[in-house]
Every structure is written in structure tokens, then in C-alpha cells.
C-alpha positions as CSV (number, residue, x, y, z in Angstrom):
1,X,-30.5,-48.6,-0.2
2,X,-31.5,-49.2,-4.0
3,X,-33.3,-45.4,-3.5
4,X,-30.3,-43.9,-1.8
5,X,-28.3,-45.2,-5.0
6,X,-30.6,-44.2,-7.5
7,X,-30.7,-40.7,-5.4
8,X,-26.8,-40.2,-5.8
9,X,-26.7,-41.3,-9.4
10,X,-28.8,-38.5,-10.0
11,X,-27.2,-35.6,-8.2
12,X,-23.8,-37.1,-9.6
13,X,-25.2,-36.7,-13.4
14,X,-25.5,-33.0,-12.0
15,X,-23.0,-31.8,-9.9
16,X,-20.7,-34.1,-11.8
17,X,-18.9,-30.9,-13.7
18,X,-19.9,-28.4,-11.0
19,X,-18.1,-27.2,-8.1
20,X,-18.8,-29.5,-4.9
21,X,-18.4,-28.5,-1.3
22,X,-15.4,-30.2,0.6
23,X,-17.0,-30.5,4.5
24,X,-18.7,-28.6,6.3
25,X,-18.8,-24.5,6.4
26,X,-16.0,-23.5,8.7
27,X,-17.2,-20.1,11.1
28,X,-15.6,-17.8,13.6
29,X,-15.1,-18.5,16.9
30,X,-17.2,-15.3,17.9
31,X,-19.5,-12.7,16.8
32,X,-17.4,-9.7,15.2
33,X,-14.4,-12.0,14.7
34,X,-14.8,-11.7,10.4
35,X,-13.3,-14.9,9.9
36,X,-12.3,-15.2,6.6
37,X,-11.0,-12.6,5.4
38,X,-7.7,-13.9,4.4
39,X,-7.1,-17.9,3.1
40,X,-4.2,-19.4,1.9
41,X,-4.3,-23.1,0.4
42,X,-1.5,-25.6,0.4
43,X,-0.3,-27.0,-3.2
44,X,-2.8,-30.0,-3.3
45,X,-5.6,-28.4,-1.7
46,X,-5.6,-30.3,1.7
47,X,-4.3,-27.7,3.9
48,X,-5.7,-24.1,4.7
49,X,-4.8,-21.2,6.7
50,X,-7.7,-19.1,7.6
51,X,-7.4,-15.8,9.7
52,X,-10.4,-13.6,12.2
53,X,-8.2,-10.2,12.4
54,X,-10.7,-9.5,14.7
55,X,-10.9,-12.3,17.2
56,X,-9.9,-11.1,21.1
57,X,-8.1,-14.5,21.8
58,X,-5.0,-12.3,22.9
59,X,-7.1,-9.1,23.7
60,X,-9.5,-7.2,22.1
61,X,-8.7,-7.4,18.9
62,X,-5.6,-9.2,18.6
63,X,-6.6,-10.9,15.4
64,X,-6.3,-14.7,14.8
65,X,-4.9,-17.8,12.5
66,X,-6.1,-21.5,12.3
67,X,-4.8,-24.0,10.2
68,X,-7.1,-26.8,8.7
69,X,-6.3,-29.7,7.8
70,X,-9.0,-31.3,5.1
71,X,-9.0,-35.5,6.5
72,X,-11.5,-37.5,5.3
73,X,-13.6,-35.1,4.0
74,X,-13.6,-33.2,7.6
75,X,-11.5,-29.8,8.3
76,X,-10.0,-30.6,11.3
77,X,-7.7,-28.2,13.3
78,X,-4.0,-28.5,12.8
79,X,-1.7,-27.7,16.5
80,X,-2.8,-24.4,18.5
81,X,-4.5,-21.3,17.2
82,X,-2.1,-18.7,16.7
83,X,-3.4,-15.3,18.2
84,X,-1.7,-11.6,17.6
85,X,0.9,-10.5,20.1
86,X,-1.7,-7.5,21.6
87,X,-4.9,-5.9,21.8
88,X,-5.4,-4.2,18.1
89,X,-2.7,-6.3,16.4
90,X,-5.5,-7.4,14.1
91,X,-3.1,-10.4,13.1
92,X,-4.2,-12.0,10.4
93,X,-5.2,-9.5,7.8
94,X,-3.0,-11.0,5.6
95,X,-1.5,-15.1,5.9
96,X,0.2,-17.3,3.5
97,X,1.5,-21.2,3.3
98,X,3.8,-23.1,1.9
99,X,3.2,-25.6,-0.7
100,X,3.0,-28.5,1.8
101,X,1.2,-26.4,4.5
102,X,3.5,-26.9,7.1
103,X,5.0,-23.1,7.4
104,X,2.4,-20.0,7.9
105,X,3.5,-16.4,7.5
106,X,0.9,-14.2,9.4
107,X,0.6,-10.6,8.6
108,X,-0.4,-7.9,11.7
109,X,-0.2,-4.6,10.0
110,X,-1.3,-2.7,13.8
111,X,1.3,-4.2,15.8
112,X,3.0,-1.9,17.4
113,X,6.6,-3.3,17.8
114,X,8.5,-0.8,15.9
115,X,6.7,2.1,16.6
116,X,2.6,3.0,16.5
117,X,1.0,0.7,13.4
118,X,4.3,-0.1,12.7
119,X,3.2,-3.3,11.6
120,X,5.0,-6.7,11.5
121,X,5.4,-10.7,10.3
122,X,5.5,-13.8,12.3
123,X,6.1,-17.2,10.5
124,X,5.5,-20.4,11.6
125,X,6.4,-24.1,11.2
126,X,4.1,-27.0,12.2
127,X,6.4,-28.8,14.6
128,X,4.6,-31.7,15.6
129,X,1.2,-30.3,15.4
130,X,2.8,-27.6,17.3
131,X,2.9,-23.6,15.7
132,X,6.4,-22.6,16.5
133,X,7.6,-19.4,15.2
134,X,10.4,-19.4,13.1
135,X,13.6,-16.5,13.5
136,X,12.9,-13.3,14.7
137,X,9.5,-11.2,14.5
138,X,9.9,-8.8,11.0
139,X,8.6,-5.5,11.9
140,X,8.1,-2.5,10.2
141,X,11.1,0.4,9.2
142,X,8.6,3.1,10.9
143,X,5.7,4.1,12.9
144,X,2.9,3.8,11.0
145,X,3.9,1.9,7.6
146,X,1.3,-0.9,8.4
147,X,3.9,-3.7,7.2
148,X,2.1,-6.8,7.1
149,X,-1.0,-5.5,4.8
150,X,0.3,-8.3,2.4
151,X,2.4,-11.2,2.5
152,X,3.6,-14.5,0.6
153,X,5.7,-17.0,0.5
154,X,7.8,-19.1,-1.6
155,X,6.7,-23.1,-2.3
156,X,9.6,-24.1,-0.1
157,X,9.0,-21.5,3.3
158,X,12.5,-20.2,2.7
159,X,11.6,-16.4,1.4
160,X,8.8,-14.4,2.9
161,X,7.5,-10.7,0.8
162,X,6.2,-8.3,2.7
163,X,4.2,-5.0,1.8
164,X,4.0,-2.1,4.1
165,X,1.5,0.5,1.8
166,X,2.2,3.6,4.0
167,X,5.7,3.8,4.4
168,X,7.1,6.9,3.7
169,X,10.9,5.9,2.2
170,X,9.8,7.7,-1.4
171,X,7.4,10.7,0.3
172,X,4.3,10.1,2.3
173,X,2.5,6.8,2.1
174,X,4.3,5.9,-1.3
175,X,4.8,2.7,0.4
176,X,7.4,-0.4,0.0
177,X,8.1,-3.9,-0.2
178,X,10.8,-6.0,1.3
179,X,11.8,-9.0,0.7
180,X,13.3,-11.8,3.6
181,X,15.0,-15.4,3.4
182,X,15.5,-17.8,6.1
183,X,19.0,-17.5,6.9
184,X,19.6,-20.5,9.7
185,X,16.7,-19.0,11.5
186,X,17.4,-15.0,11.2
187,X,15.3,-13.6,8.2
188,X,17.1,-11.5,6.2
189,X,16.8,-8.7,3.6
190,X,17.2,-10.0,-0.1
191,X,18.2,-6.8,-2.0
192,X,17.0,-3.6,-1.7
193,X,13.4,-1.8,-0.5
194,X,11.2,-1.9,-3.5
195,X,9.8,1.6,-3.0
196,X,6.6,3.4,-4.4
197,X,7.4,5.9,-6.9
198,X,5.7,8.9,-5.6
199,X,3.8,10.1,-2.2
200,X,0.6,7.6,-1.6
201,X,1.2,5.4,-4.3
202,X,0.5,2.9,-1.6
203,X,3.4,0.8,-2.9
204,X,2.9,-2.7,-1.2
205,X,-1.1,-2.8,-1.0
206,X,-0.7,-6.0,-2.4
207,X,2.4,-8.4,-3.2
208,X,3.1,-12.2,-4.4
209,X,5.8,-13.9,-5.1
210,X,6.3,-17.2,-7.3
211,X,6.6,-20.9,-6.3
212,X,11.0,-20.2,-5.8
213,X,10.7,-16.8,-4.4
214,X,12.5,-15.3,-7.2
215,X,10.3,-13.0,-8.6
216,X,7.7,-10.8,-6.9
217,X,4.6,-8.8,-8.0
218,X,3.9,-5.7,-6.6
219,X,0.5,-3.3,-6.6
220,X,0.4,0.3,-6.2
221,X,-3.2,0.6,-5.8
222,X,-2.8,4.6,-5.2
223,X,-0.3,5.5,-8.1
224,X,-1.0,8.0,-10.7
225,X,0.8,6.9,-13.6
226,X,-2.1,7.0,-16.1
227,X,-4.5,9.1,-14.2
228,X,-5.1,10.2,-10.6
229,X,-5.1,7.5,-8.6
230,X,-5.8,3.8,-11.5
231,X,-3.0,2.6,-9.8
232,X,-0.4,0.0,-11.5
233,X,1.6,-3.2,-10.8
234,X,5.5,-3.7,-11.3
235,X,7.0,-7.0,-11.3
236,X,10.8,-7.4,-10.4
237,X,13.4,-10.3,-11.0
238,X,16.2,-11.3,-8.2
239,X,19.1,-10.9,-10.4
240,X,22.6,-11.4,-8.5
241,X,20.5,-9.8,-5.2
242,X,19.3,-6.8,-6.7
243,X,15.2,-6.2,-8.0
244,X,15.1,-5.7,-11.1
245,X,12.2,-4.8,-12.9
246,X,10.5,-7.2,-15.6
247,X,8.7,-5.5,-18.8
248,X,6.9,-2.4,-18.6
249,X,4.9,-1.2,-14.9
250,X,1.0,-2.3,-15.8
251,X,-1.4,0.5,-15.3
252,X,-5.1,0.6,-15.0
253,X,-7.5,2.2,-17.3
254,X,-9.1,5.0,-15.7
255,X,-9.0,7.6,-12.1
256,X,-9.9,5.8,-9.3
257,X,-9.5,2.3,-10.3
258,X,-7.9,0.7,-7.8
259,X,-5.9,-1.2,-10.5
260,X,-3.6,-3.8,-8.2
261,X,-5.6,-4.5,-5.3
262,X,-5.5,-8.2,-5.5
263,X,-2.8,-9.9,-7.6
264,X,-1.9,-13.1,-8.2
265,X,0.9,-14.7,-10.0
266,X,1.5,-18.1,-11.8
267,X,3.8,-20.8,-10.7
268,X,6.8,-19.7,-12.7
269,X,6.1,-15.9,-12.6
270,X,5.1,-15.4,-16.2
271,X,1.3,-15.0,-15.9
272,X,-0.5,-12.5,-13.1
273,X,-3.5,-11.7,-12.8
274,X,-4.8,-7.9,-11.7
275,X,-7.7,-7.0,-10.0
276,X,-9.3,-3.6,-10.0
277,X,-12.4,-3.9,-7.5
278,X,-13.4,0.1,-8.1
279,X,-13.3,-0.1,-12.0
280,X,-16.2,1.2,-14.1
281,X,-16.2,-0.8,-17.2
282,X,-19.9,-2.6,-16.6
283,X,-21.0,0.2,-14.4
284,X,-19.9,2.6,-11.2
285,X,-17.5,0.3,-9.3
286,X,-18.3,-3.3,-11.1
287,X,-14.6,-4.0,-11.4
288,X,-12.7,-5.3,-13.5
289,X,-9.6,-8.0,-13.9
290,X,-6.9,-8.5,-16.5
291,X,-4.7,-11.0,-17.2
292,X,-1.3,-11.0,-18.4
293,X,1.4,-13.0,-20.0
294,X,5.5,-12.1,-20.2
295,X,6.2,-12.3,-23.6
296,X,10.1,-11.8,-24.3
297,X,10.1,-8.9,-21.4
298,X,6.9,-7.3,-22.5
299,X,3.7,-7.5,-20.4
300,X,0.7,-8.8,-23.2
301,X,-2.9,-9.1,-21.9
302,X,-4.3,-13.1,-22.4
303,X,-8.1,-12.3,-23.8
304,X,-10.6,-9.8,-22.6
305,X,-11.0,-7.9,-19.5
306,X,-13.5,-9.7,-17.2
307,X,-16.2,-7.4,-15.8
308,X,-18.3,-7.8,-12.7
309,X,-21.7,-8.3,-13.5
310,X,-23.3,-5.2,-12.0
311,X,-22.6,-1.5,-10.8
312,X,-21.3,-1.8,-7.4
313,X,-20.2,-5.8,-7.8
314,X,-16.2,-5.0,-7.0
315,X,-14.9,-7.8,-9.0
316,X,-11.3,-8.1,-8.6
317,X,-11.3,-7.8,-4.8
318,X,-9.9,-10.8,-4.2
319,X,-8.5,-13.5,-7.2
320,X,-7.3,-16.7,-7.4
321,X,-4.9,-18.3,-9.6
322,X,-3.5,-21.9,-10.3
323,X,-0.4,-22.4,-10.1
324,X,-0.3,-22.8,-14.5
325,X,-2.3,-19.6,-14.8
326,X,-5.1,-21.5,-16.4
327,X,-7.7,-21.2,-14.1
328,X,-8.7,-18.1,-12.5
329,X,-11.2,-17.1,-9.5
330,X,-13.0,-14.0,-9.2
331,X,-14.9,-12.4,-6.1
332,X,-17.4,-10.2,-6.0
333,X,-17.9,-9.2,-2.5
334,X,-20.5,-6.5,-3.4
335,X,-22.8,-8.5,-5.7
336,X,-26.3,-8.7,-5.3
337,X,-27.6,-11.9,-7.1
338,X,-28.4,-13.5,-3.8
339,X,-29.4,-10.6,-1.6
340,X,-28.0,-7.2,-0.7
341,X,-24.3,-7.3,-0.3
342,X,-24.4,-11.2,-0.6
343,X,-21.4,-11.5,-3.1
344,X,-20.5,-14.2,-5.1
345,X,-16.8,-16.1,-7.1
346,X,-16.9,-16.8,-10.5
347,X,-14.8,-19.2,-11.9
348,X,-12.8,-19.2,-15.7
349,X,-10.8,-21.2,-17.6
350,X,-8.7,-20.0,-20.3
351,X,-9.9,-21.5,-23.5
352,X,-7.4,-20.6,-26.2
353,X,-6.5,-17.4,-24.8
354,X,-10.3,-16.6,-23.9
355,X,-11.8,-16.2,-20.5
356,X,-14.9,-18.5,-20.1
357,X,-16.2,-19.2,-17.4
358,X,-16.8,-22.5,-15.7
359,X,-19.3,-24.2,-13.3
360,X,-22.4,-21.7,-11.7
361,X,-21.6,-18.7,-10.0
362,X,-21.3,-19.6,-6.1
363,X,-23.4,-17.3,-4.7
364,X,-23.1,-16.1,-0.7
365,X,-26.0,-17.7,1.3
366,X,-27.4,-14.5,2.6
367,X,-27.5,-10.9,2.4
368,X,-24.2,-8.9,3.9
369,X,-22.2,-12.3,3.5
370,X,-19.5,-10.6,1.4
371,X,-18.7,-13.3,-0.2
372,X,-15.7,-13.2,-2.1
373,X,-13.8,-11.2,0.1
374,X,-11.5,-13.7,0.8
375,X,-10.4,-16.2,-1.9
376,X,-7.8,-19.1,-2.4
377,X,-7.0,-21.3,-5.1
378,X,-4.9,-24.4,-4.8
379,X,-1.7,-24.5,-7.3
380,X,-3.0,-27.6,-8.5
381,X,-6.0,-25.7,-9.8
382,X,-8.3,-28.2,-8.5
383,X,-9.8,-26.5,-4.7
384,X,-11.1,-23.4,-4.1
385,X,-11.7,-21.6,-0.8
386,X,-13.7,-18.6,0.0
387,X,-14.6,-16.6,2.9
388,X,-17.8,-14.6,3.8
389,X,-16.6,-12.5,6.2
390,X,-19.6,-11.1,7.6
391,X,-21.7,-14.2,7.5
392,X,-23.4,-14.8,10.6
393,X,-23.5,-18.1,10.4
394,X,-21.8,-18.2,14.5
395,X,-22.9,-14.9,15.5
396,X,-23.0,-11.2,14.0
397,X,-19.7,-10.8,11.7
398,X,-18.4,-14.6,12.8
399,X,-17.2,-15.0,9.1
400,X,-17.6,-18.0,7.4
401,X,-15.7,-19.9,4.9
402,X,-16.5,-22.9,2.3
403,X,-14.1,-24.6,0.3
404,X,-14.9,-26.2,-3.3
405,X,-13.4,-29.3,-5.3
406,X,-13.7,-27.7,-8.5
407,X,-11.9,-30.5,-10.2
408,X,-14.6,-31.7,-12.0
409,X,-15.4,-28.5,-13.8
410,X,-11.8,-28.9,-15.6
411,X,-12.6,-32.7,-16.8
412,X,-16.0,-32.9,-19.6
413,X,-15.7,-36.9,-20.5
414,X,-18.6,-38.8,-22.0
415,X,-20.8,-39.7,-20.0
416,X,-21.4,-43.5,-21.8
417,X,-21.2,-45.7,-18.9
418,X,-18.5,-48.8,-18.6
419,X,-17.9,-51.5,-16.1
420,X,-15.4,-51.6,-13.6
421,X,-14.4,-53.4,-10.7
422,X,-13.5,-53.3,-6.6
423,X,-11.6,-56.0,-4.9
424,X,-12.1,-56.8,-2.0
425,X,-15.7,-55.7,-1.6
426,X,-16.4,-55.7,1.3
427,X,-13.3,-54.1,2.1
428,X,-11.6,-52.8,5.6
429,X,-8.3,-50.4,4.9
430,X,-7.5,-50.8,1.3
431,X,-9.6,-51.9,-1.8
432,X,-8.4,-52.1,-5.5
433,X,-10.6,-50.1,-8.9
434,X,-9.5,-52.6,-12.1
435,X,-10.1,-51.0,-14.6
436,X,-10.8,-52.1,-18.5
437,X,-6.8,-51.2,-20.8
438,X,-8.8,-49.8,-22.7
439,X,-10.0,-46.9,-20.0
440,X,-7.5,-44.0,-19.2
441,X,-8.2,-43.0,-15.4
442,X,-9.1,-38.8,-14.4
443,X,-9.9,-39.6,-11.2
444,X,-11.8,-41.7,-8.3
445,X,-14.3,-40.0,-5.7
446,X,-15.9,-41.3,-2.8
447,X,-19.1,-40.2,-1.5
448,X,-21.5,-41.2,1.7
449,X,-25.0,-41.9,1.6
450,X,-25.8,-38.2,1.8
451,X,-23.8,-37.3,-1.3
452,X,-20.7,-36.2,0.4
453,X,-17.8,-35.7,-0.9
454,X,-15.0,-37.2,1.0
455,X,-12.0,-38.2,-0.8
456,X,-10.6,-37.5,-4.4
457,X,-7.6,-39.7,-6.0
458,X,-5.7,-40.5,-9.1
459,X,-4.7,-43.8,-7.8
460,X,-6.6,-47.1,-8.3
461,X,-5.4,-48.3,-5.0
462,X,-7.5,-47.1,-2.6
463,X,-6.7,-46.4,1.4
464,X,-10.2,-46.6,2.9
465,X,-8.8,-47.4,6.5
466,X,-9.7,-43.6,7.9
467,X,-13.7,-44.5,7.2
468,X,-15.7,-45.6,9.2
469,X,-17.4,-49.0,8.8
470,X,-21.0,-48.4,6.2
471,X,-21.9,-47.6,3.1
472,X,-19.8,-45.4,0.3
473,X,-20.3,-45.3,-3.5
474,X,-16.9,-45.1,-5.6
475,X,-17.8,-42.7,-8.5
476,X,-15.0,-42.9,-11.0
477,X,-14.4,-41.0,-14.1
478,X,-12.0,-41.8,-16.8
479,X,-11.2,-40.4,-20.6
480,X,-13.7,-43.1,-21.7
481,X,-16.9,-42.4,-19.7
482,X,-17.7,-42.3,-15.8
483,X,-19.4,-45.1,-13.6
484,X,-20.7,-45.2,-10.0
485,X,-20.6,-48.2,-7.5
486,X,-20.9,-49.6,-4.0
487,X,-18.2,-49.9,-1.5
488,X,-18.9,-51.5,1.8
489,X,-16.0,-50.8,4.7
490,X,-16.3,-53.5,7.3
């Protein structure tokens, strides 16, 4: 035992400001089912939606959603999987939760409901660990507008935005977004179509909304505002029902860019974040992100751009962003550091309006991983979830996905160590940390003998009563320094 503690002291001194993985690696039911490729976090981390818009659980095809529930250190399955309505659905390709988890909007952009590729939502509601679909399905105006390529939902489940990148309202494939709120279980329109501004501006490649639902982002990956095809992103305001748009449209630097193809905005809508996975700047196609702030109505960049590392990286595929814009997530699905096509995330905190990056890059495990091509960060800015969507970790193309507590990359105390204590010790549901006045409390994690983690709090009062009876080690951290001890659960 006296080994095993000195063991986890020492990986603790290491991983103690690093990124540490929550569980085990979640995979795909089946070869070819590319789980992963789209993840959605609940507020506080603990819930996660993760889609396989290849799976055949309906079909071949039909695309699939499971919702995970992080207890104990464990993912465990929340209710039914939820499977596209046919054959070549490929449901899934884009999903999205509320901030307590307990609503799902899933994206098919092949359905067929409205017309060949029409393309339509579904959303959810976790009804006693039950999936039941809330109001009507929302399909697509037209036969092949592909509505559903991007979704996202408000904090409270209420409004639902959804792009559909080749509709042809404005001329072909100049693509729109619509917007829909839960009215007593019919999901209506909120204003008007937010329309591309020209033929395959591909209006709708990517959209988010903020916590209330009142503003929305929008990326025209294909727009030619600057050059032929950088694209751009416009960002709109619900006033009185009507879309109106906030500051200037952003446009990327150069042909070609991709310049929208992931975007992510803050909690209150005043900080997105823009990736553009095809941009030169380090190299052909390393990408590139910027990040943005609304000052008085006027889009202004927050410190540098942020370049993948190599030529062919595609940086910016896929962000993440907490809820306060602080902390931001960057996949690279392309990058090679850990074998061809492994891809990796980078994570950066902004440090007086500078990008610098935090913790080690987390690398994919093996070559054609692609990992980074899915990507979540909690609003709480403290759990991050990617998927490798060609691992095959389950079989060729399973998909595979990993979450993170990152919360100790955000939190640099001394490392002098102090005394604290745990009553009762031994201890069977709950146990008490007292701590010294004079010690301000970050936070409280608790580990098995292997060096998982398994729980996180900012409480002192401890429910232990979902662990099994052994050995843990309390590893707590305040302001003041950090300490590590024994906890026995009888």
C-alpha cells in the first residue's frame, strides 16, 4: 500500500496541471460506424451526446446517437440508442444538448422526408431514462438542401438552429438557416430564413446559437466576399422576431479558406471563435482560427491567429469554447505528430488577450485516428471530449472518443504541502475534508489505486456512497498548496 501511495503521489506531481482522462475510451458499436464524429457536452461536463452517422441500427446506414452519462467515473448509457428513421439517414452528423443534458437535437442531413436529401431534425427529452421525441420532425424546405448539417440549441431546450448548406432560397446551394422554438410541443419558425448571400455560399455549413437562443452564428464556408471561396461568418440578434445582423460579416484571409467551418460562440454571444481547417498561414492547408470579441457592434480579433502546426494539419476543423470564451480547443484531424493522419487538440487559454496554450498536445493513439474531428467543450470550461472517428479501436472506422478533465490545467497553486483532515475515516456514504481558515478550497479529487480519476468537487462534504468498498486517495488542492490522502470506504 505504502508503494501504491508513493506511486500516485508521483504521477499526481505530474499530471497535476495536465489534462486527465475521465473513464474509459468509449468506441463504436461496429466497424465502419465512425463514432465520434459529432459530441455535445452538457454545462458541467457530466453528460455527453455522441453520434456513429454510420451505424446500420435502423438500416444500412441510418446513423446513430447515444447519450452518456459520466457516474462515478464510468460513462454509462443514458435510456435507448436513438437510431435514424431509414437506411442512408446518416443521423447524427450533427447533435447538440442542453445545458443539463436532458434534451438532444439530432441532425440527419439524408433523410429523405421532404424530398431526396431533404434533410431533417429530431429532438429529444430524457423522460425517465426514456428518449422521447419532442413536437413534430423539422425537415428540410426542398429536395436536396441537406438541413440538419448543423444544429444547436439553447441552455434551456426551448430553441433549436438549424443549417441546411445547399438550399437554394438565394440561387443554387447559397444555403440557409432557420431558426425553431418549442411552442407547447409544435416547433416553430422564429423570424425569417437567414439566407446565403449568393449561389454556393453554403450558408448554414455551420451554425450556433448562445446559452438563451437569442443570437446565432452563422458560417458560409463557400462565400466569396474577400476572395473566391475564404468564406465568412455573420452573426444575427432576435430583435422583436426579426434577425438582425450584429457588426460587420467576418471574412477569411485568402481563396479557399474554408473560413467558418467550425464556429463556436460564448455564453452570452459576444466572443466566437472561427475556424478555417483549409487555411495556408503555416503551410498548404495547416489552418488557422481566429477569435473575436463584439466591441460596441464592431467584430475585433482577441490576440493572434492560431496556426496548425504543419502543412496539411487542418486546424480549425472542429473548436471548442467555454461558455466565458476563455478557453478554447483546437483539432487537428490531419496532424501527423503521432503517426500519419493521427491528429491531435490543442488547448489555449487567453492570457491578457493572448492565446497560449495549456497542458501537452493530446495526441490520437495511432495512425488514421483523426483525431480532432469531433470536439466538445463543457460551458464550464472544465471537460473536454474528443472523437477519433476512424480509430479502430472496435473494428475498422468504429470511432472512438475520450473525454478529459482539463480543470487542472486552469488552476497553477503552490505546490507547498499543508495538512488537512477526513472524518469519518473509515467512511461508508459521506465523509467530511476540514480544512485549515486559513486555506481557500479549488477543488477535491478522488482517485483509485490505479490513479483514476473518478470524481471532482468544490464541496468539502463528500458523497462517497456510489463507491465501492476499498481504497481511494482524496487529492485536494486549494489557493494555499495541494495535499494527498487516504480514504477507506467500508
Amino acid at each position: 500500500m505504502i508503494k501504491s501511495i508513493c506511486i500516485l503521489i508521483c504521477c499526481l506531481s505530474i499530471t497535476s496541471y495536465s489534462q486527465i482522462q475521465l473513464g474509459e475510451a468509449l468506441y463504436g458499436e461496429a466497424a465502419e460506424d465512425e463514432f465520434g464524429v459529432s459530441i455535445s457536452l452538457s454545462d458541467n461536463g457530466s453528460i455527453m451526446a455522441v453520434s456513429a452517422i454510420y451505424n446500420d441500427g435502423n438500416g444500412t446506414d441510418s446513423g446513430q446517437v447515444r447519450i452518456f452519462h459520466n457516474t462515478g467515473g464510468s460513462w454509462d448509457q443514458i435510456g435507448q440508442d436513438i437510431y435514424g428513421q431509414h437506411a442512408g439517414d446518416a443521423s447524427g452528423m450533427s447533435v447538440s444538448v442542453n445545458g443539463d443534458g436532458s434534451i438532444v437535437a439530432i441532425g440527419a442531413r439524408w433523410n429523405d422526408g421532404n424530398g431526396n436529401d431533404s434533410g431533417h431534425v429530431r429532438v429529444y427529452q430524457n423522460n425517465n431514462n426514456t428518449w422521447v421525441q419532442i413536437g413534430q420532425d423539422i425537415d428540410g424546405e426542398s429536395p436536396g438542401d441537406q438541413s440538419g448539417m448543423s444544429i444547436s440549441l439553447s441552455a434551456d431546450g426551448s430553441i433549436v438552429a438549424i443549417g441546411a448548406w445547399l438550399n437554394g432560397g438565394n440561387g443554387p446551394h447559397s444555403g440557409h438557416v432557420r431558426v425553431f422554438g418549442n411552442n407547447a410541443g409544435i416547433w416553430t419558425q422564429i423570424g425569417e430564413d437567414i439566407d446565403g448571400q449568393n449561389s454556393r455560399d453554403s450558408c448554414g455549413r455551420t451554425v450556433v446559437l448562445n446559452a438563451t437562443g437569442n443570437i446565432v452564428a452563422v458560417g458560409s464556408t463557400g462565400n466569396t466576399a474577400n476572395t473566391d471561396g475564404n468564406g465568412e461568418v455573420r452573426v444575427f440578434q432576435n430583435i422583436g422576431g426579426s434577425w438582425t445582423q450584429i457588426g460587420q460579416k467576418i471574412v477569411g484571409d485568402a481563396s479557399n479558406d474554408d473560413f467558418g467551418y467550425a464556429i463556436k460562440l460564448s455564453s452570452d454571444g459576444n466572443i466566437i471563435a472561427i475556424g478555417a481547417q483549409a487555411n495556408d498561414g503555416n503551410g498548404t492547408a495547416s489552418g488557422q482560427v481566429k477569435i473575436y470579441r463584439n466591441s460596441s457592434g464592431t467584430w475585433t480579433q482577441i490576440g493572434q491567429d492560431i496556426f496548425g502546426d504543419a502543412p496539411g494539419d487542418r486546424a480549425g476543423f472542429a473548436l471548442g469554447l467555454s461558455g466565458d470564451g476563455s478557453i478554447l480547443a483546437v483539432g487537428a484531424p490531419f496532424n501527423n505528430n503521432n503517426g500519419q493522419y493521427a491528429g491531435h487538440v490543442k488547448l489555449y487559454a487567453n492570457n491578457n488577450d493572448t492565446w497560449e496554450q495549456i497542458g501537452e498536445d493530446i495526441e490520437g493513439e495511432a495512425s488514421d485516428d483523426h483525431s480532432g474531428l469531433g470536439l466538445s467543450i463543457n460551458r464550464e470550461g472544465t471537460t473536454l471530449a474528443i472523437g477519433s472517428t476512424y480509430s479502430n479501436g472496435n473494428g475498422y472506422k468504429s470511432g472512438q472518443v475520450r473525454v478529459f478533465d482539463i480543470s487542472g490545467l486552469l488552476h497553477t497553486p503552490s505546490k507547498i504541502p499543508f495538512q488537512y483532515a477526513i472524518y469519518p475515516n473509515p467512511a461508508s456514504t459521506h465523509c467530511i475534508v476540514q480544512l485549515a481558515p486559513t486555506n481557500t478550497l479549488h477543488d477535491i479529487r478522488i482517485f483509485n489505486t490505479n490513479g483514476q480519476l473518478l470524481k471532482t468537487t468544490k464541496t468539502t462534504n463528500l458523497n462517497i456512497a456510489d463507491l465501492s468498498s476499498g481504497t481511494y486517495f482524496v487529492h485536494v488542492r486549494s489557493e494555499q498548496g495541494e495535499a494527498i490522502q487516504e480514504l477507506i470506504v467500508d
